[in-house]
C-alpha positions in Angstrom: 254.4 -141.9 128.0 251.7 -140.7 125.1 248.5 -140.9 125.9 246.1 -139.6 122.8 242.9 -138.4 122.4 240.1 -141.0 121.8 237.6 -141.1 118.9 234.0 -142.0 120.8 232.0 -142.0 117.9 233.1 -144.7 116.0 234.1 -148.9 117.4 235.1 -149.5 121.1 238.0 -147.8 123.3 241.0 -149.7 123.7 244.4 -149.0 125.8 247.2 -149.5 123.1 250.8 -150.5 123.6 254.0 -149.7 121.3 256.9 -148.9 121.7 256.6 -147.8 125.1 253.5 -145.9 124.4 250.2 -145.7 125.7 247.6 -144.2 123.7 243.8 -144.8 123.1 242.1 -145.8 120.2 239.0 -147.0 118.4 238.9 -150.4 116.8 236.2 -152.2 115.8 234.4 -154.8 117.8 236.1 -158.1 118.1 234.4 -160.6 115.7 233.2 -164.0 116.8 234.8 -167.0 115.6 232.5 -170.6 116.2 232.8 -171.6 120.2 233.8 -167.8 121.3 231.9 -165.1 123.6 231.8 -161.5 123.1 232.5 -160.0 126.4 231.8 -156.4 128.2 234.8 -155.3 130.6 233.5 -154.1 133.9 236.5 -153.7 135.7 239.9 -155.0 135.2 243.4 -155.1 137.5 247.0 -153.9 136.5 249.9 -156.5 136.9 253.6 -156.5 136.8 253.4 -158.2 133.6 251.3 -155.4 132.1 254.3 -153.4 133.4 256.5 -155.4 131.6 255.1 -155.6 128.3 255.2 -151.8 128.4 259.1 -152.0 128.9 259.6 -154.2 126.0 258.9 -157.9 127.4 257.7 -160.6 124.8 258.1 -157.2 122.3 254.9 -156.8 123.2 252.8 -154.3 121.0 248.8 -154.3 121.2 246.0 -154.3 123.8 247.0 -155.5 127.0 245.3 -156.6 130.4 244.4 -160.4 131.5 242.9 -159.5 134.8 239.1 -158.5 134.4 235.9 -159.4 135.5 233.4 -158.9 132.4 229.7 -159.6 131.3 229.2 -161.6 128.7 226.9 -160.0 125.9 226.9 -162.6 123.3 228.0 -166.1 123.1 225.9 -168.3 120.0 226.9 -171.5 120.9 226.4 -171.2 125.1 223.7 -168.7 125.7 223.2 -169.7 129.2 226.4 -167.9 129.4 224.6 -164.6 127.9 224.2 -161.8 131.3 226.3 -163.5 133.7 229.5 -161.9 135.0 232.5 -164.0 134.4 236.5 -164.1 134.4 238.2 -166.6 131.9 241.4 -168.8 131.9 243.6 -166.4 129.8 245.0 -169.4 127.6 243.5 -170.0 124.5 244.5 -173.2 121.9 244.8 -172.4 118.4 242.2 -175.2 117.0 241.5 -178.5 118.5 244.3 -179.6 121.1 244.7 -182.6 123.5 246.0 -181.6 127.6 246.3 -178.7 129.2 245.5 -175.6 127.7 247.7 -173.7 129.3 250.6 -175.2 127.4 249.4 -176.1 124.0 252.0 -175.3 122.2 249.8 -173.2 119.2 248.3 -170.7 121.5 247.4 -167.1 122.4 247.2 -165.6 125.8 244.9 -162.7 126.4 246.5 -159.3 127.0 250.1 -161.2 126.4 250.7 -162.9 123.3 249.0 -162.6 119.9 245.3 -162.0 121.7 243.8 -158.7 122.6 243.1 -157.7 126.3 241.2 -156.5 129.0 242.3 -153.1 128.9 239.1 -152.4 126.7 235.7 -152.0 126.5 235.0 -155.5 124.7 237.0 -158.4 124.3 236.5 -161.8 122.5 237.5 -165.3 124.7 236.4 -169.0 124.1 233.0 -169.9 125.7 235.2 -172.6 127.0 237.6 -170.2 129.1 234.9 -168.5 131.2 234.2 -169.3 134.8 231.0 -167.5 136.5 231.5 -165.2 139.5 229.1 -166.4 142.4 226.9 -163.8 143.5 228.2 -163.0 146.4 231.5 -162.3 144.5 232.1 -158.8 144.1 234.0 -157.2 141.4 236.9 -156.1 143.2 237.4 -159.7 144.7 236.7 -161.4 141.5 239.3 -159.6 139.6 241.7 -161.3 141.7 241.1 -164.6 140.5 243.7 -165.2 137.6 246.3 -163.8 140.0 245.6 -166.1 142.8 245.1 -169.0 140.8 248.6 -168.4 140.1 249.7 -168.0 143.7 247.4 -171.2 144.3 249.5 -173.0 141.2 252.5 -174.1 143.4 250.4 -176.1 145.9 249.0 -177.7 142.7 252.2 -178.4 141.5 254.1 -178.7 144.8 252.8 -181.5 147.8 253.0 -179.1 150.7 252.9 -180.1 153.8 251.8 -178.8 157.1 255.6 -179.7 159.0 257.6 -178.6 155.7 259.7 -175.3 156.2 258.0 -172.7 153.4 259.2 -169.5 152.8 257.5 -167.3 149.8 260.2 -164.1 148.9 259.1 -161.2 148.0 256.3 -159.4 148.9 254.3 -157.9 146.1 251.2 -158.8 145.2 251.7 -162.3 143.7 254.2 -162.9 146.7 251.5 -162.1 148.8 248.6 -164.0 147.0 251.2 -166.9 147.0 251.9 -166.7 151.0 248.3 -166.4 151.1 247.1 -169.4 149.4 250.3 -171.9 150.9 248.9 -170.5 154.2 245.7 -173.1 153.5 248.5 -175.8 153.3 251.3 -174.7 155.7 250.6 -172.5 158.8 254.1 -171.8 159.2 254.7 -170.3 156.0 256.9 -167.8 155.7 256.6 -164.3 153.7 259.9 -161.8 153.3 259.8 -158.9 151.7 261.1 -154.8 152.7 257.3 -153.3 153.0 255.9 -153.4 156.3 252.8 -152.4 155.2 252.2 -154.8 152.6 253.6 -157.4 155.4 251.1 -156.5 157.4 248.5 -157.6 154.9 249.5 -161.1 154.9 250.4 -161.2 158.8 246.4 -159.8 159.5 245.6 -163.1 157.8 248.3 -165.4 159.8 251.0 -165.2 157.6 253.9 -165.5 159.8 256.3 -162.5 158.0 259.8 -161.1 158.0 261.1 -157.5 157.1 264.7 -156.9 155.7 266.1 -153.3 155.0 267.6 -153.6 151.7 267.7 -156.8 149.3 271.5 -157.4 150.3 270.3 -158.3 153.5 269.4 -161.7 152.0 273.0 -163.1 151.7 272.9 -162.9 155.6 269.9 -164.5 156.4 270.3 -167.0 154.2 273.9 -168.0 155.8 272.5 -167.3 159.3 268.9 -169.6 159.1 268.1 -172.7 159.0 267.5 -173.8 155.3 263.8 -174.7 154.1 261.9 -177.3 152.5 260.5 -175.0 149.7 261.1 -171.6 148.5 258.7 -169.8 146.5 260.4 -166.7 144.5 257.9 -164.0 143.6 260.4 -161.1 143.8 260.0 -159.6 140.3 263.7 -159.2 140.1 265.7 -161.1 137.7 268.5 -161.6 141.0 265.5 -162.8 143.1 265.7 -167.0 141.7 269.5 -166.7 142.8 268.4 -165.8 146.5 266.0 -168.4 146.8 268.8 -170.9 145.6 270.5 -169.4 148.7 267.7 -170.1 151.2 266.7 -174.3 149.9 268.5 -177.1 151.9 269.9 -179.8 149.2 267.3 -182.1 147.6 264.5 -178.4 148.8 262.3 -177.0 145.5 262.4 -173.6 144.1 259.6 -172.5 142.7 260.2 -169.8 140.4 257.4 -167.5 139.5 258.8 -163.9 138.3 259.0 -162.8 135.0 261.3 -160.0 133.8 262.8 -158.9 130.5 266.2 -158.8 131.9 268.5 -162.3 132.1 269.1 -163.8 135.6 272.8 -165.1 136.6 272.3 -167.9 138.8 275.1 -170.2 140.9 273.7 -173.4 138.7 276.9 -175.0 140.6 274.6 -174.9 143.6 272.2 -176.2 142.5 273.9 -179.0 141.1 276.1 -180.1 144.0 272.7 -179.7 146.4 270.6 -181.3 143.8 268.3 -178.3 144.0 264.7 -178.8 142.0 263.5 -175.9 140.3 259.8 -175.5 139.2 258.5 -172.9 137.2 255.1 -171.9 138.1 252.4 -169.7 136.0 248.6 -169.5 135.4 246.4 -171.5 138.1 243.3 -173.1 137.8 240.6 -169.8 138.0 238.0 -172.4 139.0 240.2 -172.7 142.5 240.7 -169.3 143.1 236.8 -168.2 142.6 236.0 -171.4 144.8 238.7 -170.0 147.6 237.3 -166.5 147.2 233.7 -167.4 147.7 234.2 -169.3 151.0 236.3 -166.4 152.7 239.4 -168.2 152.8 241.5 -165.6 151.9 240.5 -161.7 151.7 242.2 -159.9 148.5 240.7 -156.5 149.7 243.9 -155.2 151.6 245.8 -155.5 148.1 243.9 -152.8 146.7 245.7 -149.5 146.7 243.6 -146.9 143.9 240.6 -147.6 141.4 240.2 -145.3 138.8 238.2 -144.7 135.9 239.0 -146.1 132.4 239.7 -141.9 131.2 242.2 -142.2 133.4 243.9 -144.9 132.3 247.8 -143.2 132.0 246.9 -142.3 135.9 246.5 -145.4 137.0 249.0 -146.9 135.1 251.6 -144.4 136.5 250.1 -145.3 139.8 250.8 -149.2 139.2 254.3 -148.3 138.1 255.4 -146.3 141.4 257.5 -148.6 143.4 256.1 -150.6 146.0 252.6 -150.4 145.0 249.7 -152.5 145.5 246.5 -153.7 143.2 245.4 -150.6 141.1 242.2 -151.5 139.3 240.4 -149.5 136.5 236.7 -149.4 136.1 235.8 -150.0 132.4 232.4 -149.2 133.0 230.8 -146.6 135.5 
């Protein structure tokens, strides 16, 4: 990976992505449009789909990183905002829109598509997408709060039950934010993944958990146990929908929550002759997740593996890429 000298003297410092490069660069402050807050990064988290972009998903080129916690320095139209820390819904409308932001059709999506990220010293977001932190918040808790909202998402989307049979596969760190949130819902959720480690960071919080050896250890279980209600895929593996499929009794729900740039091949036979539901699941409501990590009910802080300073941005980034590992977060500002 290149990683460039940057320019101090001159605009802000931004991580830049292209063609599977990383470099930093100047660019000028972002520019307010009517409704919109300028906002200072103070810390902001790595994800697999920063990962992805890097290898090519969405042919992503541009600043990345939707995971931050950030001050806001200037927002015209809602000063009240102006000083408080905040995170932000990371879907923005093009314009005025009707529903759900997070699927109007004409949209950005910060870090992602079309809308400059985190991975910066300033970024731009509508007044409308920003959430305080509560005080008693801390940085490295709050930057968790897009990621959990997403693992919150399938008990949104999903009525779970306390007697259903839930299993969550894979245990990275959405599976684990996932197990973590259905574990308010279910207490007999299940989480499977090969780390006993990261396992164990779930388990510490009642997670009832399951370690396998090597990924083809699935076909076995899933012929040997009894099948379950709802099966939550957060494998990051394009073959990890087609286990789930394995592990849902007919008329169960998959809920499918990686994204990779590679295709999936999946036994659609299956799920026709079982009638199998499939749900795809993505951004959660932040509001939720800041709400659930203000009243202690569920710690984040055994996800984090490494901080490191913005300078060291291809460092951590390496660090986020090594296999198996946790949260790395980067300091924007000291």
């Amino acid at each position: 990976m290149k990683f460039d000298h940057y320019y101090p003297e001159t605009g802000m410092r931004s991580i830049y992505f292209k063609d599977g490069s990383i470099d930093i660069i100047n660019k000028d402050l972002p520019e307010l449009a009517k409704g919109e807050a300028l906002l200072r990064v103070r810390i902001a988290g790595i994800c697999n789909t920063d990962i992805e972009l890097h290898k090519g998903y969405y042919g992503f080129e541009g600043v990345p990183g939707h995971e931050f916690v950030a001050t806001v320095e200037k927002c015209p139209d809602r000063p009240e905002f102006v000083g408080r820390r905040v995170v932000a819904d990371i879907n923005v409308p093009a314009g005025d829109y009707v529903g759900d932001r997070r699927h109007v059709a004409k949209r950005t999506v910060v870090g992602i598509v079309n809308h400059d990220g985190a991975f910066a010293e300033f970024l731009k977001v509508p007044a409308d997408n920003l959430y305080v932190v509560p005080d008693d918040v801390a940085d490295s808790s709050a930057v968790f709060a897009e990621p959990l909202a997403a693992g919150l998402e399938v008990s949104q989307q999903i009525h779970v039950t306390g007697d259903m049979r839930v299993m969550v596969l894979g245990d990275g760190k959405l599976g684990l934010l996932t197990a973590l949130g259905l574990k308010l819902y279910n207490p007999g959720v299940l989480l499977v993944g090969k780390h006993e480690d990261k396992l164990a960071v779930a388990g510490g919080q009642g997670v009832d958990t399951y370690c396998i050896d090597k990924v083809e250890d699935l076909t076995d279980l899933a012929a040997q146990w009894d099948k379950f209600d709802l099966v939550v895929e957060a494998t990051g593996s394009e073959n990890g929908l087609g286990y789930a499929i394995d592990f849902v009794r007919p008329e169960g729900t998959v809920v499918a929550k990686t994204t990779s740039h590679k295709p999936a091949l999946l036994n659609l036979a299956k799920v026709v002759v079982d009638e199998i539901s499939i749900v795809g699941s993505r951004c959660g409501n932040i509001g939720l997740a800041l709400s659930v990590l203000e009243q202690g009910m569920v710690d984040v802080s055994g996800l984090i593996e490494a901080q490191y300073k913005f300078e060291q941005f291809n460092e951590a980034f390496e660090h986020a890429m090594r296999k198996g590992a946790m949260k790395v977060l980067v300091k924007m500002q000291v």
